[in-house]
Every structure is written in structure tokens, then in C-alpha cells.
N, C-alpha and C positions, 0 to 999 in steps of 0.2 A: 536642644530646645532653642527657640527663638526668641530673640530681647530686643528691645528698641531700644537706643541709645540716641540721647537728643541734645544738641548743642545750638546753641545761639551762632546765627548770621549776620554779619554787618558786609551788605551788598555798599557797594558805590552807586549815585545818581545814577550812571551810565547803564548798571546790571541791576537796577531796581525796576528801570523804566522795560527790560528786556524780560524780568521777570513778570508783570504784571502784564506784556504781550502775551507768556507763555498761560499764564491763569486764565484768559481771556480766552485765547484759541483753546484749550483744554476745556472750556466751560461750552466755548460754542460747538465743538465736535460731541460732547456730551448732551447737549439741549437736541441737535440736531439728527444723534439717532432715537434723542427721544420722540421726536415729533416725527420721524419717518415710524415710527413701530406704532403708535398709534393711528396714525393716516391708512395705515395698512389694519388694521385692525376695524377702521370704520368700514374701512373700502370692503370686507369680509376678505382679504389677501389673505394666506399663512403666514404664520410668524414669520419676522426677516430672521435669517441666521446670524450667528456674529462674525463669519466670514464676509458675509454677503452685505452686512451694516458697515464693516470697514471700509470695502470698495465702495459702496454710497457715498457717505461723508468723509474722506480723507482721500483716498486715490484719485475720485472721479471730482471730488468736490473742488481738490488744488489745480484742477486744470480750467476753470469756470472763475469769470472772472471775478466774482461777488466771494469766492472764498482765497485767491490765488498766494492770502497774505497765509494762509495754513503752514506754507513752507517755510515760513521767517523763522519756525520752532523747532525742537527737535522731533520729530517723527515718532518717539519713542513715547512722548506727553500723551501726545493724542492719542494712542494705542492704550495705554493705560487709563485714560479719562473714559474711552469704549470699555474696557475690561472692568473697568467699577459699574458702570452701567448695568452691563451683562451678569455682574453677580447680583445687584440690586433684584432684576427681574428674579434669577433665579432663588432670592430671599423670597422674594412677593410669591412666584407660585409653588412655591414649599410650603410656605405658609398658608395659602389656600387649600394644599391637597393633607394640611394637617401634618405632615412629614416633618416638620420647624419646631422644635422646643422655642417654649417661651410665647411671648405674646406674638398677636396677630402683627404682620410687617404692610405696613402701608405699599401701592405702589408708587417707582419711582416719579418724581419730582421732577419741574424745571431748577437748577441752575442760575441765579442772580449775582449780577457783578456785586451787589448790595449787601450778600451773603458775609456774615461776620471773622468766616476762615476761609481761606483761598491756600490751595493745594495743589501740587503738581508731581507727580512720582518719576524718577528715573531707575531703569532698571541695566544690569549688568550690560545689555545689547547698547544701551545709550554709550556705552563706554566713560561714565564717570570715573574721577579717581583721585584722590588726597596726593598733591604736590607733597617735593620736599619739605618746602617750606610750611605745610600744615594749611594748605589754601585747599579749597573743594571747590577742583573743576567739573565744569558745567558743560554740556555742548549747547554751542548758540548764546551762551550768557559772560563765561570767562571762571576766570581763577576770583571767588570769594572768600573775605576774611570768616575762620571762625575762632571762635573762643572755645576752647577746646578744653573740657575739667578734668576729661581723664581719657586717654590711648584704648582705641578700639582693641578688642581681646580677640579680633579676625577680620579678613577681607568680611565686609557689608555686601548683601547680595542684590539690598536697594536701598534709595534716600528716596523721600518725600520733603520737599522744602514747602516750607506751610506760612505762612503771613495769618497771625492772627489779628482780631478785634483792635488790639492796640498799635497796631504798625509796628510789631515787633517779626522779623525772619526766623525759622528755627530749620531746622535737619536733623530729620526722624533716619538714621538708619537700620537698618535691620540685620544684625548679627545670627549664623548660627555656632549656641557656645555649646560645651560642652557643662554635664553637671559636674558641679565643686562638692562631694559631700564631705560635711565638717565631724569631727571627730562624735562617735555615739556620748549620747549623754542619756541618764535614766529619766530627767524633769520632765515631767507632761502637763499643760495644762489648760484650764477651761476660762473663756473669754466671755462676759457679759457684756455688751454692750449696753451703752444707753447715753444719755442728757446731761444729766448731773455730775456724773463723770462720763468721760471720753469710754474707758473701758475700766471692766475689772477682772482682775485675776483670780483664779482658785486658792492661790497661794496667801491673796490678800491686799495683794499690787493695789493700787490705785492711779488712773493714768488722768489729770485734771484736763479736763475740754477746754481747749484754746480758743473756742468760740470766734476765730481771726473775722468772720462775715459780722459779728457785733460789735466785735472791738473798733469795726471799721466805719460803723455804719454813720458815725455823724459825719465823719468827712464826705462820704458818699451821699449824704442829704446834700450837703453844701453843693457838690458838683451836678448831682441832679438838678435842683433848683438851678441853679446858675446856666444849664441845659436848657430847660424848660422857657427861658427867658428869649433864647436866643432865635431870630427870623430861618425857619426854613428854608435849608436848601443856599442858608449864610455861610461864609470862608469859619467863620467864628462861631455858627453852631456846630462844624466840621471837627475846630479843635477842642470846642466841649465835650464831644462826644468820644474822640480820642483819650481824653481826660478821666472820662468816666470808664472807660474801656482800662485803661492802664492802672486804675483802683483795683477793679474787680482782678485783671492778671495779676494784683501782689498779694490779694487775698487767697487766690487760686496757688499761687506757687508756694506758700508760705504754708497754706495745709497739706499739699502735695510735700513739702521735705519732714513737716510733721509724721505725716504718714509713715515715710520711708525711715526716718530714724527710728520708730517706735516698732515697726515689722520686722525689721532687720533686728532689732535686741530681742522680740518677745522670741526669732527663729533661732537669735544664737545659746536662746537662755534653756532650751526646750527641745526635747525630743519629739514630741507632737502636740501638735496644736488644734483644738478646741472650739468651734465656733457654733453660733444659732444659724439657721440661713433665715435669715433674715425679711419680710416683705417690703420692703424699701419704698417700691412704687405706692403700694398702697399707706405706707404711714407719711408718705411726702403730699398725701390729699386731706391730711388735716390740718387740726389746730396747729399743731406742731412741725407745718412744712417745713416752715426758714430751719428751726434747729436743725431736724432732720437732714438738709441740703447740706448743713455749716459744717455739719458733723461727716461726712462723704462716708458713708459704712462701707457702702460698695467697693468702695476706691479703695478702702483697707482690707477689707478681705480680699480683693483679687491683688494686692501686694503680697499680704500673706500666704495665698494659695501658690502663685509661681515663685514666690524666695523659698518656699516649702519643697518644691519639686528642683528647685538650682541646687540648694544644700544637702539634700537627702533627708529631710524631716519627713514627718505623717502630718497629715493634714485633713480634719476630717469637720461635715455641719451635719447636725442632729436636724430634728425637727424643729419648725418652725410651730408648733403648737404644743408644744413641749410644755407642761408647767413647771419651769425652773423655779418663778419666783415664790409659787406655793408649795412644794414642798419642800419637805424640813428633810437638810443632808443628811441629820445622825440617825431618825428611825423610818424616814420614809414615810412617814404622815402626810396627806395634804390638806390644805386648809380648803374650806367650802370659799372665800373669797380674800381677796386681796389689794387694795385701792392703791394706786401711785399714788396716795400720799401718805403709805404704810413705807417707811424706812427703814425698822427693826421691828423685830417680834417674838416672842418667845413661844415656842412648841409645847403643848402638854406633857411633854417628855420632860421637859425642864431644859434643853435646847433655846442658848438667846443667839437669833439670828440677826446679822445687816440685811438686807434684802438682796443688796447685790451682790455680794460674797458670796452668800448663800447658794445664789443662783449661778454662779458661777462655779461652782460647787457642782451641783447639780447636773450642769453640762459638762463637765469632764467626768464624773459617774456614766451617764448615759452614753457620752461619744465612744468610754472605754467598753460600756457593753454593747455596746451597735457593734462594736469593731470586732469582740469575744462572738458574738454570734454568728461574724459573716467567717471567723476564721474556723468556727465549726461546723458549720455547714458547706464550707467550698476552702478547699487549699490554697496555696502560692500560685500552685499551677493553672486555677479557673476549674480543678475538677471538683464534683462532689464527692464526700466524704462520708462513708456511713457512720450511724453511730451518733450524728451531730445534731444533739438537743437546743432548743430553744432558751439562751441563757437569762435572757429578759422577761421579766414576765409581760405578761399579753396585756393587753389596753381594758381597762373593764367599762361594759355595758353602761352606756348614762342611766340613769334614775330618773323615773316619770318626772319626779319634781325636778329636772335637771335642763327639760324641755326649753329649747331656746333663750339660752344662757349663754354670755357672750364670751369667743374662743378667744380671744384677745385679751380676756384678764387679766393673764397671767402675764 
């Protein structure tokens, strides 16, 4: 499988000023088959090919004198700045012919030097390569310092060197590893998410939300305001805006190691792992955006998904309309309603639930029969299997008086 390994850059003045040429030529070969594939589309032409887009803007373009600085770069940029283009479109008309899981994909965009990350890929034909000394040569730029936190586990088959918001350099390479699996363990267990805490475990775990975007946020009013102050287009509202850029990257990296220590123990602790999938987009359109964002769910499930597939865990998401938090784990009762600001409750059965425990409860029940049903109706192999009943029971018919009741209670 494939991992991204990302280490911080410290370019010199000299190889700063050569990177942000390459950004530049990379953003103008990318604008400029934008604007031929469009012009051709007005003109009723056929689509340009992305043969045919190359020779346009790179071959034909470095011999004209209005582009001729194309060739200060490597050759390689601007090939790959065309080939992100070219998958963009073919996101967009996937997405149009319905063929695209997921939401509808906008079409591709102009390219702004103003743009908050600026990116540039090299790939194996570039002929990049890690000196002795631990430096990442570049064609066209030189031998760069990195800080290096831990020894590549293989030749990289590409780096992308990225300049974020804060004027900070990084180097995305791309490793193919092989999978590490760690020794079987029998623990399995189910993950609630939520607010009030970060996560909860079936077991009982409780992971406290570091809430780092609120912990942050008075200093981040000071630096907005002191932003807002500042004359447009001034040396000094340039460095405010840096200022405020470099808050936000310590709040971002600080939940990012968050993430990663907490997914890395819940895979070493566990034979499979347990989750809701989640609607994300849509709980980030309420009241409760900011939490939602502070809390990055996405970002932790897709940690746990690929450390799931590195180690040799299971790794599986129930439904998302699942009522974890109304029913009761010990007889399977559900309750007619249940308000976020019900925190405990006790079952007719005599059952006293946390709400979150419970629910997490709940989803490791369900993940384990979702998982009992696909292994009785279909083998290892992907064949069917006779014989193989229905281990779940069926969903039952809403009730007249159940008519437009909201699926989100739960």
C-alpha cells in the first residue's frame, strides 16, 4: 500500500526564490490549459487531448517568446501541474455521468498566485534523490535542508514540495510499504463519536476532546483584530496575515498528532475496530460547525481505516442512521425519543445506561452482525454460499404515527 511521509524544508533565500518560480510556471501551464480547453469548447472544437494540451502549452509554448521563461523549471512540474488538471476534468465528468461516488465535483478552477498552498510534484523521471548527507535534491533548485523525524521504509516514487499558508516548506513523499501485521488479539471494539468527549469506547474508554481550535481562539481574536487593523495590500498587513496563518498551522498540527496517537493505540489495543460513518458535511451546516471542524472525525477515521489495513486489523462503519443512542444494549429495547441532553437513563428492563457507552455498545453489536451476515452469505473467496440466513433482524415498518420524525435523533 501507499503512505505519505512528510518532513519539513528549510530552503535557502537562493532555492526559496527558484521554488516559488517553479510554483508560478506550474500554476501558469495549469491556468493555460485551462483556458485553451475552454476556448475550444466555446469555439464548438472537440475536447483538446492531454497529448495534444501538452504540445500547446509546454513544447510549443517555450519557444514563444511570452512563455520562453517555461524552461528555467524542470520539465517534470509542468507535466504534472497538466496531469492534475487532466484528472480534475476527468473527476468533473464522472461526476456528471453519475459514475463518482460521493458528492457532485465542481469543474476545474483558475490557479491564483494568492491561493493559500502552492505545490509542485516531482516524479521518479525528474531524477530527484536524498544525498548523503540527508539533503533533497531538486532539479533546477539544489540540495535542500530537511529535518528528517524518521528514515524512509523505501525509495519514494514521488515528493510534492508544498509551501503552506504560513510560509512554512514541507515534502510529501510517497512510499510503496509493504503491510506490518501485528500479532492477533481477540479485543474488538465499538467507537461513538461525539462533542462531549472526543470518543467512546465499548469497553468504557473515554478519550477527553482537546478542543485545541478553542483553546486557541483568544489568541486568534487578538491576531485577527490586529489584522483587520492593518491598510491593504501593507508590508504589515502581509506579516499579520502570516501571523494568523501560523496560529491556525499549530492548531492543525497539534490535532493531527492528537489523532495519530489516539488511532495508533485504539489499532494496537484491538482486533477490529468499530465505527458510525458518519455525515460530517452535513453536521458541519449547523449549530454546531466549529465543534464539529475542532473535532476533525474525518481525519480520524481515515487514520484508523489505513493503520487498519497497514497492521492487519478489521475495520468496519455501520450505518449512519443506526439508533445507537436509543437502544438499550442488554434487551434491545428502543426508546420512542431521546434529546442530547439525555446523558443517562435507565431501561424498563432495569438496565442504567451512559448514553455514550451505551451507544458504543451498540455499534460494536451491529458492526459484529453486519460482519456475521456478509460471512454467511459470501465466503473469503467472494463466492456465495448456500445455506446462509439472515443473522440480523430486518428493519421494521415505521408506524403511521412515526410519519416524519426526525432520523437524526438518534
Amino acid at each position: 500500500m501507499q503512505l505519505r511521509y512528510n518532513v519539513r524544508l528549510y530552503p535557502t533565500p537562493v532555492q526559496r526564490e527558484a521554488l516559488t518560480r517553479a510554483f508560478g510556471c506550474a500554476r501558469v501551464v495549469c491556468n493555460d490549459g485551462l483556458r485553451a480547453r475552454r476556448d475550444a469548447h466555446a469555439a464548438g472544437l472537440p475536447y483538446v487531448s492531454d497529448g495534444e494540451l501538452s504540445r500547446q502549452v509546454i513544447a510549443e509554448a517555450k519557444k514563444t517568446p511570452e512563455r520562453s521563461w517555461l524552461g528555467e523549471v524542470s520539465a517534470v512540474v509542468l507535466q504534472q501541474a497538466l496531469a492534475d488538471l487532466n484528472t480534475a476534468y476527468r473527476n468533473f465528468f464522472a461526476s456528471l455521468a453519475g459514475t463518482r461516488k460521493g458528492r457532485k465535483v465542481a469543474p476545474p478552477r483558475f490557479r491564483s498566485r494568492k491561493d493559500n498552498r502552492q505545490a509542485i510534484r516531482f516524479t521518479k523521471n525528474a531524477r530527484f534523490s536524498i544525498t548523503a548527507g540527508g539533503k533533497l535534491r531538486l532539479p533546477k533548485i539544489g540540495d535542500v535542508n530537511v529535518r528528517w523525524s524518521r528514515t524512509l521504509p523505501a525509495d519514494p516514487s514521488s515528493v510534492t514540495v508544498v509551501k503552506d499558508a504560513a510560509g512554512r516548506y514541507f515534502a510529501s513523499f510517497v512510499v510503496e510499504v509493504a503491510e506490518q501485521p501485528l500479532p492477533p488479539i481477540g479485543a474488538e471494539t465499538g467507537i461513538d463519536l461525539g462533542l462531549g468527549h472526543f470518543a467512546v469506547l465499548s469497553n468504557g474508554r473515554k478519550i477527553d476532546a482537546p478542543r485545541f481550535l478553542r483553546r486557541a481562539e483568544k489568541k486568534l481574536k487578538r491576531l485577527q483584530r490586529a489584522l483587520s487593523r492593518k491598510a491593504k495590500g501593507s508590508n504589515n498587513r502581509a506579516k499579520a496575515r502570516t501571523a494568523v496563518a501560523r496560529q491556525h498551522a499549530k492548531v492543525a498540527d497539534a490535532r493531527r498528532e492528537f489523532h495519530h496517537q489516539e488511532s495508533t493505540r485504539i489499532i494496537r489495543e484491538n482486533q477490529t475496530v468499530i465505527v458510525e460513518d458518519l455525515a460530517v458535511v452535513g453536521l458541519a451546516r449547523t449549530r454546531l460547525a466549529k465543534s464539529v471542524h475542532d473535532a476533525g472525525w474525518s481525519s480520524f477515521i481515515g487514520m484508523l481505516e489505513y493503520k487498519a489495513r497497514l497492521y492487519g486489523r478489521t475495520f468496519h462503519r455501520i450505518d449512519r442512521w443506526f439508533p445507537s443512542s436509543k437502544l438499550c444494549s442488554e434487551c434491545g429495547a428502543l426508546a420512542e425519543s431521546m434529546p442530547l441532553s439525555v446523558r443517562s437513563w435507565i431501561c424498563p428492563c432495569g438496565a442504567a445506561h451512559d448514553r455514550d457507552v451505551n451507544a458504543a455498545k451498540n455499534i460494536l453489536a451491529a458492526g459484529r452482525a453486519e460482519r456475521l451476515n456478509a460471512s454467511h452469505t459470501r465466503g473469503r473467496d467472494g463466492a456465495c454460499r448456500p445455506g446462509g440466513g439472515q443473522v440480523r433482524p430486518p428493519h421494521r415498518v415505521a408506524q403511521p404515527d412515526e410519519a416524519g420524525s426526525r432520523r437524526g435523533a438518534a
